[in-house]
C-alpha angles and dihedrals in degrees: 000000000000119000126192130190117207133177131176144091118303100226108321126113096255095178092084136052106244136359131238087276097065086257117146105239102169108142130155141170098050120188158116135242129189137204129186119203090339087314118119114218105176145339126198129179102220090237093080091055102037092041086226108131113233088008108196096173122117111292102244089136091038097046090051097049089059099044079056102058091038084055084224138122127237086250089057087067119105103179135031123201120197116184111213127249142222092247134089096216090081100046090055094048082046098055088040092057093243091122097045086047098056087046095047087053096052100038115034107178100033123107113224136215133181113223121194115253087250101047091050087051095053091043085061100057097038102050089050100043121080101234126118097201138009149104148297148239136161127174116171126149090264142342131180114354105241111230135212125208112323096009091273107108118057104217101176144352119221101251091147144026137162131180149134142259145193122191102189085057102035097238113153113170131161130176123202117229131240123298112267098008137116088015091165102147099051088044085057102045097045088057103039077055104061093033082058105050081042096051087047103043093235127132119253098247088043086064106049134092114056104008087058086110095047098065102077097057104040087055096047082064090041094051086067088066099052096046103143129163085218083070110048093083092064100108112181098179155062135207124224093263097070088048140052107292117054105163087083137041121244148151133236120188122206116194116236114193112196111189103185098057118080118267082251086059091049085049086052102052102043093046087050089045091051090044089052098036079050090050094053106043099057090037082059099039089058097040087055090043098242089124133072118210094261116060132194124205140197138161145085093280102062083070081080089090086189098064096037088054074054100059101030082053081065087073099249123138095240125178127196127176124230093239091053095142123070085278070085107047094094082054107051088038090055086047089050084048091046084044083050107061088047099255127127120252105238111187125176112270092259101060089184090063105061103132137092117295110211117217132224092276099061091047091056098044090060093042086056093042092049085042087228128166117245152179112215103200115200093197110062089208090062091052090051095042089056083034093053085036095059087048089055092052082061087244118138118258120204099204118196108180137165122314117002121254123255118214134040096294128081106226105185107293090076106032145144103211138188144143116308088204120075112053101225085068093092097055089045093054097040101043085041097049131352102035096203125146118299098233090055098101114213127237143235147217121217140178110273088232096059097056101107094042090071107019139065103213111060112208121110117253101193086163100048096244102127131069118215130201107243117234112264089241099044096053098097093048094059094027096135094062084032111112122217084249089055097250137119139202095226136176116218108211124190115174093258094068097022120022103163097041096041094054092051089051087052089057100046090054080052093057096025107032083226112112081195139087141188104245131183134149141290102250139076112254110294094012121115102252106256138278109188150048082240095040086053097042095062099047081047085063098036098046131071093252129149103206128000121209113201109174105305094340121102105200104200123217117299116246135136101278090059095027105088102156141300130232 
């Protein structure tokens, strides 16, 4: 049986909001997955092949690429899974046959089924946890649009769903919530919207279109620097308990625009608002028993790492997948497709490296085409030790390394790396190379090991979802990923997840006596992080970068003596 997993819009232009007939278009986080025989074999979100940040187009590039590594045709394919979207375009191209047609087309021989938004997102944090049983949560802005008769009157959008499962006995369940509740995420864009356009000085409709997914997270870094007391008693909430329906527990936002504090203030109170409102709802969904001990969650909402180090510090066993937000929902949609023809989802051990990895040959084949100088190592630790020398020389490594992430983080095979230590280290890197807000901090990556010698929570974060709070006397020796509120989105890597990277770490604590470094991705501001050695090459020779690793090749700096030209 081969099962594939596609998102993105079905001939429509998704990059803008609306099209010329007043239709809202708005689609991101395009992409395809594949399994074979309940194996999966890649996903890809179409952004890393298009170069189009937060591409929500129809996934040609993305589907081909997974028919490739499969070493299948689109004929070869049996099923087809569609996660649902927030906009009615689709629905309407769905009832008048237009989306069956363009799969049929494709995919001749493939069956294909529709799956709502939330249900593709819990599918993907299930299948890739190991959990047996548990429950579920998922909180994103919107899911499925919820229909009356004749598919004319909205009634409802998916903002929440919880559920269980149990895989031993096949038991999959989830329950939408109420109409109009938890509506975090839409609580949390709205506002990162306007902060933004505030902070920058730019009008609301002059930052719009295709930087609509950037806002959250640039406001989660900004709310540290506007942490007041004055401001802990701005409550913009209430629980179920306050309102109608009292059986089950639930959260209602109400936005609060204060125009008289600074846009850092604002980041400050709705960040503390979403972490809170976190805190209470699944307080009250296991006081209420509406929680197992293991939780799975999925949604666009568990990317606020603040708010996630929240809830895990509650003691639940919580998992959360690295494609949590809709980059995922192919995913989870291919793993409800592989659940539904009664065959067990097998992924590789690592579920954040699910791309292509690209072998020696291909490396060389680019360095040649790009004429570019280059040092081949046959043992992989001397590599690391020049690699870990050159960090420690506070120079800029561009790292390439085994199969490439899936989801929005880069987690280490396509990384940007430097030194943690020295603070300037974060301007150097951001006005070098990512040109991103001042106020955004940067991340890092450390041994698993050495968790508990330089932070104060103690649970692992392999994915980089959860935010610590750095030890009071380590904070100077990683300064440049340490945040003005003294956190840090942080990675933990051991050699089973991560060998390369993890080695590398291992021989830059040798040099630098720092099992830590500062760790972003492989991209300019704006731009998808890379795929391919090509893909890396070229943002080697377009960003400011001292040495580029890609696989066991060390690229020097580029001048003119090693410089000869590029096709």
């Amino acid at each position: 049986m081969i099962v594939m997993g596609i998102y993105g819009a079905f001939d429509w232009e998704a990059n803008k909001s609306k099209n010329d007939q007043g239709d809202y278009t708005w689609v991101h986080d395009s992409g395809a997955t594949l399994f074979i025989d309940g194996e999966h074999v890649s996903s890809i979100s179409e952004e890393r092949l298009t170069h189009k940040k937060y591409e929500g187009n129809f996934p040609t590039k993305s589907i081909e690429y997974c028919l490739e590594e499969g070493n299948i045709s689109y004929e070869d394919v049996d099923e087809i899974y569609i996660p649902s979207m927030c906009v009615e375009i689709f629905y309407r191209r769905f009832y008048n046959g237009e989306i069956k047609e363009k799969v049929e087309k494709l995919f001749p021989n493939a069956k294909f089924h529709i799956v709502s938004h939330h249900l593709s997102h819990v599918a993907s944090s299930v299948f890739s946890s190991d959990f047996n049983e548990g429950s579920i949560v998922t909180i994103d802005g919107a899911g499925s649009i919820m229909y009356g008769s004749k598919y004319e009157e909205i009634l409802s959008y998916e903002t929440n769903t919880i559920g269980y499962f149990n895989k031993e006995k096949n038991i999959l369940r989830i329950f939408n919530g109420i109409r109009e509740t938890n509506n975090f995420g839409a609580y949390y864009h709205d506002n990162s919207h306007r902060i933004y356009c505030k902070k920058t000085s730019k009008s609301i409709g002059e930052y719009d279109e295709e930087h609509r997914e950037t806002w959250d997270g640039k406001i989660m870094g900004l709310s540290a620097y506007g942490k007041s007391e004055k401001f802990d008693d701005c409550k913009e909430y209430e629980k179920s308990k306050d309102l109608v329906y009292g059986d089950f527990p639930y959260i209602v936002f109400q936005n609060k625009h204060y125009s008289l504090i600074s846009a850092d203030e604002r980041a400050y109170i709705v960040q503390k608002n979403f972490e809170d409102a976190m805190v209470e709802y699944f307080s009250d969904l296991r006081d209420l028993n509406y929680l197992e001990d293991n939780i799975c969650l999925a949604g666009g909402s568990f990317l606020n790492v603040l708010a996630n180090s929240r809830i895990k510090s509650l003691g639940f066993n919580i998992h959360i997948p690295p494609c949590t937000s809709d980059s995922g929902l192919h995913f989870g949609a291919a793993c409800y497709g592989v659940f539904k023809s009664k065959q067990k989802v097998s992924l590789p051990k690592n579920i954040a490296l699910l791309g292509k990895k690209y072998s020696d040959e291909e490396v060389e084949t680019q360095l040649k085409k790009f004429k570019l100088k280059y040092k081949k190592y046959d043992n992989f630790e001397e590599l690391c030790e020049f690699t870990a020398q050159k960090l420690s020389e506070n120079k800029i490594i561009g790292w390439f390394q085994g199969r490439s992430e899936f989801g929005p983080r880069a987690l280490g095979s396509r990384s940007l790396l430097m030194h943690p230590g020295p603070a300037s280290n974060k301007d150097i890197m951001n006005l070098r190379v990512k040109h991103r807000e001042n106020w955004r901090p940067f991340a890092g990556i450390i041994l698993e090991e050495h968790l508990n010698d330089y932070f104060e929570e103690d649970f692992c974060s392999p994915y980089m979802l959860y935010s610590l709070t750095v030890k009071e006397d380590k904070r100077d020796q990683i300064a440049a990923i340490t945040h003005v509120d003294h956190t840090c989105r942080i990675q933990t890597a051991n050699e089973e997840l991560y060998p390369e990277v993890t080695t590398l770490i291992r021989k830059f604590n040798d040099v630098s006596k720092v099992p830590v470094i500062l760790n972003t991705s492989f991209n300019d501001n704006g731009k998808p992080i890379v795929e391919t050695p090509e893909d890396a090459i070229e943002a080697f020779i377009n960003l400011d970068i001292d040495y580029l690793v890609l696989n066991n090749y060390i690229i020097s700096p580029i001048t003119p003596s090693n410089k000869i030209s590029y096709s």
